[in-house]
N, C-alpha and C positions, 0 to 999 in steps of 0.2 A: 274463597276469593280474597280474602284479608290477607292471609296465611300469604299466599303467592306477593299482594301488592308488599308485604310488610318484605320477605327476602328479596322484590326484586330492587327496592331501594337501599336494604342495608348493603347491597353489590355493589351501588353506586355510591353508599356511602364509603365503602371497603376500597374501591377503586379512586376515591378521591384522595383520602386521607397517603395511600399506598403511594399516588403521584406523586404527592407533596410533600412526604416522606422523603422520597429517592431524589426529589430532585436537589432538597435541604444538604442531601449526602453528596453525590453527585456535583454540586458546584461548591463544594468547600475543595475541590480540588482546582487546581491551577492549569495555565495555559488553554491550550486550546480545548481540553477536556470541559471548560466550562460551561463550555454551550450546549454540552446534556444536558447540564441542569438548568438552562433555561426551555430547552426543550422540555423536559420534567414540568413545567412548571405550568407551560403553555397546557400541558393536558391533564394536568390537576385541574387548573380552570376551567378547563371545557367538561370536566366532570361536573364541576360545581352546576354549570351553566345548564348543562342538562337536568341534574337535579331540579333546579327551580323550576323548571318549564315542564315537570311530570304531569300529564292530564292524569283524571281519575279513571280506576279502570272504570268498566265499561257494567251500569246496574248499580258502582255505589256511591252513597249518596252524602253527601257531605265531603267538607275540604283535605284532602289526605295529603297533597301537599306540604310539609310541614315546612319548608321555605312563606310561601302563600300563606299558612297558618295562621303564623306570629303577627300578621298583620291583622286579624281576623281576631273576635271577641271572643273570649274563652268559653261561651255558650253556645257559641257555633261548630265550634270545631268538634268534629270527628275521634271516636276514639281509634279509630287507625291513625290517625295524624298523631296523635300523642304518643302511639305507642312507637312510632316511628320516629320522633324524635325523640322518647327516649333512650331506645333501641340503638339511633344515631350517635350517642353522647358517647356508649358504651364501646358502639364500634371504631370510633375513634381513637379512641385510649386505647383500647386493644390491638387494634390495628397497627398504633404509632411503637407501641412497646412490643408488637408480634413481629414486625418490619425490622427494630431494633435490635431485638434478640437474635434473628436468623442474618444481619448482617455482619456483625458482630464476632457471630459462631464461624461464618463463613470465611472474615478477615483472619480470624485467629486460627483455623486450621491452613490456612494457603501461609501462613506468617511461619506459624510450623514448621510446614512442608518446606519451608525457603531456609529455615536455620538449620534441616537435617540434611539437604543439597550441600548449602555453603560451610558446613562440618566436613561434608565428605569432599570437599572439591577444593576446600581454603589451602592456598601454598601459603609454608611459612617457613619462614628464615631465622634461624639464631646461632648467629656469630658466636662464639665460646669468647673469644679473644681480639682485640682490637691492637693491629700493629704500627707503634707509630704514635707520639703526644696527640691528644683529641682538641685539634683547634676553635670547633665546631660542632652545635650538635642541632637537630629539628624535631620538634614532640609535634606529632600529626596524631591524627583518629584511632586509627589501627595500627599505625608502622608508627617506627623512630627511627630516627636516621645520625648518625657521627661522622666525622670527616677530622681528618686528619689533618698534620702540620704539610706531609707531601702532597696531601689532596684524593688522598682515597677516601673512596665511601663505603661505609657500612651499614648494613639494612636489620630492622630486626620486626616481625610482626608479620603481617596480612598481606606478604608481596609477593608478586606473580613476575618478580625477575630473575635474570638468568644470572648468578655469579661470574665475573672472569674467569673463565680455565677451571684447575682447580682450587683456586683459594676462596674467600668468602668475599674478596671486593666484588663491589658492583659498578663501580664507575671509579676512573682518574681523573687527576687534575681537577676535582671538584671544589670550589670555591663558596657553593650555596647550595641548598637543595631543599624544594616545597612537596608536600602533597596532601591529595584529598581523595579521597574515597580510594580508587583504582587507577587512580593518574600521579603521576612523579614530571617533574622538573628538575632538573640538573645545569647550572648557572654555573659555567668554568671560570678558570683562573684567567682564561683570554677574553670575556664579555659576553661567550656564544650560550644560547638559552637554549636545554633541548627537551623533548617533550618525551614520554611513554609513557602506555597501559590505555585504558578506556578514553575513547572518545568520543562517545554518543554528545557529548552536549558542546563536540565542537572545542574543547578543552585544546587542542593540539593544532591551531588553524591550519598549519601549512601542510596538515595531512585530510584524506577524504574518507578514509578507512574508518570502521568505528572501534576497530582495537589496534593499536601500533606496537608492534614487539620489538621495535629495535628502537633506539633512540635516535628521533629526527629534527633536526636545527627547526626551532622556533623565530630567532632572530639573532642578531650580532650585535655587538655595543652594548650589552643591556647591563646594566647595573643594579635593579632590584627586581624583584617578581613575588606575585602571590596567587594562591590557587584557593578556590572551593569548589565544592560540586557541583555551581552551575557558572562559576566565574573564571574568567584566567586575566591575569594585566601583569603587565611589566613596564617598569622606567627604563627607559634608555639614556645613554648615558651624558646628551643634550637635555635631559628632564622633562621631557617628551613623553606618556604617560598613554598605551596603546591597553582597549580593553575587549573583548569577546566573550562566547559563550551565550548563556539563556539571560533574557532581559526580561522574564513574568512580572518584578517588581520594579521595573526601570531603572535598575541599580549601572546601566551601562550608559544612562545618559540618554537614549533614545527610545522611538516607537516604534521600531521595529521588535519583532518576537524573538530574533536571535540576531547574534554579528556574528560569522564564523571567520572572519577576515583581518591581517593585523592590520589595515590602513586607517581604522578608524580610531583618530587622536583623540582622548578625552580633556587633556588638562596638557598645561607646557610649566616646567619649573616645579617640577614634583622629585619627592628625593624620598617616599615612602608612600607603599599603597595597600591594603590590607581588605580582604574578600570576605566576606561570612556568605551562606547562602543565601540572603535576602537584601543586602547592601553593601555598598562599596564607600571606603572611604580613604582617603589619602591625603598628604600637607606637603604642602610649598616651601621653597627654598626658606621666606620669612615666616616659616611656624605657624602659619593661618591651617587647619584642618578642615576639611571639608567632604561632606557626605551627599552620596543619593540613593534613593530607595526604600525600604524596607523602613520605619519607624513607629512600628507597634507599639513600642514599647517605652516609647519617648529617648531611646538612646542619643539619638541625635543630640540632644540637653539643648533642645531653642526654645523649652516651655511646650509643645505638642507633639503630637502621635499621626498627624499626614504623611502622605508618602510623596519624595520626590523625585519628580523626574528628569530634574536638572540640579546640577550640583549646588549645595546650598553650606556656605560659610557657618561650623559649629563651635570655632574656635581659635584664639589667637594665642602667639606669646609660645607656643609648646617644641619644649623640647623633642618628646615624643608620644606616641597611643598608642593604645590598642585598642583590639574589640574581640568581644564573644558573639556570642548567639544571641544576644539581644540588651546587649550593656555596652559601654564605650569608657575607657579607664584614659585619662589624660595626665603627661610628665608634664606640667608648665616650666620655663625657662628660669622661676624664681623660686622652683625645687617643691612647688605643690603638687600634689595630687587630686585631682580631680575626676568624679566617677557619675554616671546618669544612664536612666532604665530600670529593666526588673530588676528586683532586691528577692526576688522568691527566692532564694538561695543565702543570700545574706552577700551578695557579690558585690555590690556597691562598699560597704565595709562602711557604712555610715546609717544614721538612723533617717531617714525622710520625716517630711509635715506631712504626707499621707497616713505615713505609721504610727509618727507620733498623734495624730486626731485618731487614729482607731483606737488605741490605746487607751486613751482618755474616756474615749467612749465606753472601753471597754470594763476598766473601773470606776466609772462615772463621776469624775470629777472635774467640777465645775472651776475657772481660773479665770480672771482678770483679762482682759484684752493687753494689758499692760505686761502681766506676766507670763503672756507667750513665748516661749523659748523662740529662737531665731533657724531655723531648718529649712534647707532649701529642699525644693519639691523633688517626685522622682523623675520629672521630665526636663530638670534643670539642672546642669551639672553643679553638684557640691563638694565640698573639701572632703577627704579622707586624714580622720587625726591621727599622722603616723609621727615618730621620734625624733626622726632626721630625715633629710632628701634624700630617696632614691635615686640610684644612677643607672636603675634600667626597671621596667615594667613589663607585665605580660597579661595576655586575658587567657583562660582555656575556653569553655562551651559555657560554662556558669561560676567558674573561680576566677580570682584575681591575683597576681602580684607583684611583689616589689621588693627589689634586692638594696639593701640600706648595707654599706661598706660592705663587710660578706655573711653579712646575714640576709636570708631570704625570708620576706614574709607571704604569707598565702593567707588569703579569707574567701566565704562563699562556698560551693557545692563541694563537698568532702565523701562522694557516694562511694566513690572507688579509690579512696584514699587517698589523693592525689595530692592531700599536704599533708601525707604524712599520718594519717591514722587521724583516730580521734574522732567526736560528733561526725554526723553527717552533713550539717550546716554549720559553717564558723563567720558569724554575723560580724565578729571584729579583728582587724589584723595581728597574726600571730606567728613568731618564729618558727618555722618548720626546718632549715636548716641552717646551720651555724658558719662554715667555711665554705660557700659559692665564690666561684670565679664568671662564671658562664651559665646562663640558665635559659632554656627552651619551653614554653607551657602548649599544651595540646589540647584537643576536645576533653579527653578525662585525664590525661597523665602529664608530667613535668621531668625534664630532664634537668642534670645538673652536671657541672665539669667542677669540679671539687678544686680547692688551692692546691691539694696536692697531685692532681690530677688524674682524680679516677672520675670514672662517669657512674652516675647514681642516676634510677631512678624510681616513682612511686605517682601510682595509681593504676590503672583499667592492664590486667593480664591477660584476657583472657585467647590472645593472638600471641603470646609469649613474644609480647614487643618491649618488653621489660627482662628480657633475658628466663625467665621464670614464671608458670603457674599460677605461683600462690607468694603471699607475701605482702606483707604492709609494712606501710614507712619507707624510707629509700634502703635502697640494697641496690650493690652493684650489678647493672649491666652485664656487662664483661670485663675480662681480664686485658690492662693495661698493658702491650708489652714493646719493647725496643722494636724497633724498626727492621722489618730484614731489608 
């Protein structure tokens, strides 16, 4: 009788722990998926709730309840009750770490199975040769892209587009060109914004399709745009400031779940706008910068980690910014640099008062209130000590940098080489190349237009979006040649 009462609770011990488990899983995911996990959660509890309300079975005597127990004096209780809570203790751990192992196992072979699909099914593109001075170039994720003096585009990496005819253009007259994941934008030389590839998340408004194979007009007059893979926005050329796509972090200024439509203005008087997957930020005519959404990580630099839903002023006086994946690097107009957010990478290129108290802590030395060094926190923008003033900046996914006359310097996530060889983390800014004219930074990799005018680049191959396989440090792209 024991034996039975003891397995039918460790079930409901099993069944509890298992809810609460999944549902823990379950609502770390986003959007509307959430609400599994509060479903998850709801019958975790009602496990719970049953457990306490267990009567005894039926002949034994004493409290076997082990909810009911602990209230009870330890001279009372039952040794089915003890053996069931400790039984319970066991089943929990084991349950949480048996739930864990077998989800775990499950993500990593479906994860698999998705890199041996997108192996066999990835189109990719490499240009040998680029015809024509490289006016322009865009380091993205998986692709890079060049553009010409006449305004041809060249593709090179993880693109599912059709070349012109038979040469390796993919588009004319192009003036600008974004992308992220499996979406391209193409911004001509006449203001017209055109959209292709994936549109699941609405990336492409003026289409309803969820893949676009041909390039279709986004809008006209636009003068800047930026993309990620749940954002799209473009300045037009009144500084009119139009955004769409997945809003899960409010980063589009609204409560709605998504905007697939360009009518809706976020900002007027904008002249740059810049999309990570979790926030959106852009600056006004007078250099004030300003963000919404996503601020994990304190990028925003106002001193906290809130998220918001409406745009919120991070910054005055700047020239220009950028942003990665969870840092925000700012040009001010009297030639500083200024950087805020994760430093896990050394991306900030400064030391924080978070770092420095671990530090201290960490060799245990004790200092004077007096002689505390002066270091701004990592949720508060602080200086970067570089030589001279940059006259252009860039963020990738977890690096940074800054072109000082024509030297480029990079610091922060070095995994895929991306400045150039060397640690994998570079905590303080460092030359990686010596003659830039023109520089593009991406999720892992950095393009370059050399003075003399070749295109280089270094970091992430493995889409041969760097012209080549294998290779560290910059190496050319492709070959430069006269115009036909």
């Amino acid at each position: 009788m024991e034996i039975g009462l003891i397995l039918g609770v460790v079930l409901f011990y099993f069944y509890t722990v298992s809810c609460a488990f999944l549902a823990v899983r379950i609502a770390a995911l986003k959007g509307r998926k959430r609400s599994w996990g509060w479903l998850g959660a709801v019958l975790g509890l009602l496990g719970v709730a049953i457990l306490c309300f267990l009567p005894n079975a039926k002949g034994v005597k004493g409290e076997t309840n082990p909810i009911k127990a602990v209230f009870k004096k330890w001279t009372r209780v039952s040794p089915v009750a003890v053996w069931i809570v400790i039984v319970g203790v066991f089943v929990v751990a084991g349950g949480a770490l048996l739930g864990n192992t077998i989800l775990t196992a499950v993500e990593n072979h479906r994860h698999a199975k998705e890199l041996v699909v997108e192996e066999e099914d990835v189109a990719v593109l490499n240009p040998s040769a680029v015809y024509g001075a490289v006016a322009d170039v865009f380091c993205g994720k998986d692709q890079q892209f060049a553009i010409t003096e006449q305004g041809d585009l060249y593709g090179w990496g993880k693109l599912d587009l059709k070349p012109l005819g038979e040469s390796d253009l993919l588009y004319k007259n192009a003036a600008k060109v974004y992308s992220a994941g499996e979406t391209v934008y193409v911004l001509t030389k006449d203001g017209e914004l055109y959209g292709v590839g994936n549109n699941v998340n609405a990336l492409i408004p003026t289409s309803k399709e969820p893949s676009v194979s041909e390039f279709v007009l986004i809008d006209s007059e636009v003068k800047a745009a930026t993309l990620s893979d749940t954002v799209g926005a473009y300045i037009k050329e009144n500084g009119n400031l139009y955004v769409y796509g997945i809003n899960t972090y409010h980063q589009l200024g609204s409560d709605q779940q998504r905007i697939d439509h360009t009518s809706y203005r976020l900002a007027e008087k904008a002249v740059k706008v810049v999309a990570t997957a979790r926030s959106l930020y852009y600056m006004a005519e007078d250099g004030t910068v300003y963000a919404l959404g996503n601020n994990a990580y304190g990028q925003f630099g106002i001193g906290n980690k809130k998220t918001y839903k409406a745009a919120v002023k991070i910054a005055t006086d700047c020239k220009d910014f950028a942003a990665g994946n969870d840092f925000t690097i700012l040009l001010k107009k009297d030639g500083s640099v200024h950087t805020a957010g994760s430093n896990a990478y050394g991306q900030l290129g400064r030391q924080t008062l978070e770092e420095w108290e671990e530090e201290q802590k960490a060799i245990q030395t004790v200092q004077e209130e007096e002689e505390k060094p002066e270091f701004e926190k990592q949720v508060k923008f602080g200086v970067v000590e570089l030589e001279k003033s940059p006259s252009a900046i860039g963020a990738g996914a977890h690096s940074a940098y800054a072109l000082i006359g024509e030297e480029l310097y990079g610091w922060g996530d070095n995994c895929y080489h991306q400045l150039g060889g060397g640690a994998v983390k570079q905590k303080d800014p460092k030359v990686i190349h010596k003659t830039v004219a023109e520089f593009s930074a991406g999720d892992r990799c950095v393009l370059v237009i050399t003075q003399g005018g070749k295109l280089l680049g270094a970091g992430d191959r493995r889409y041969e979006q760097l012209g080549a396989l294998s290779g560290e440090g910059f190496e050319a792209v492709a070959q430069i040649k006269e115009a036909k």
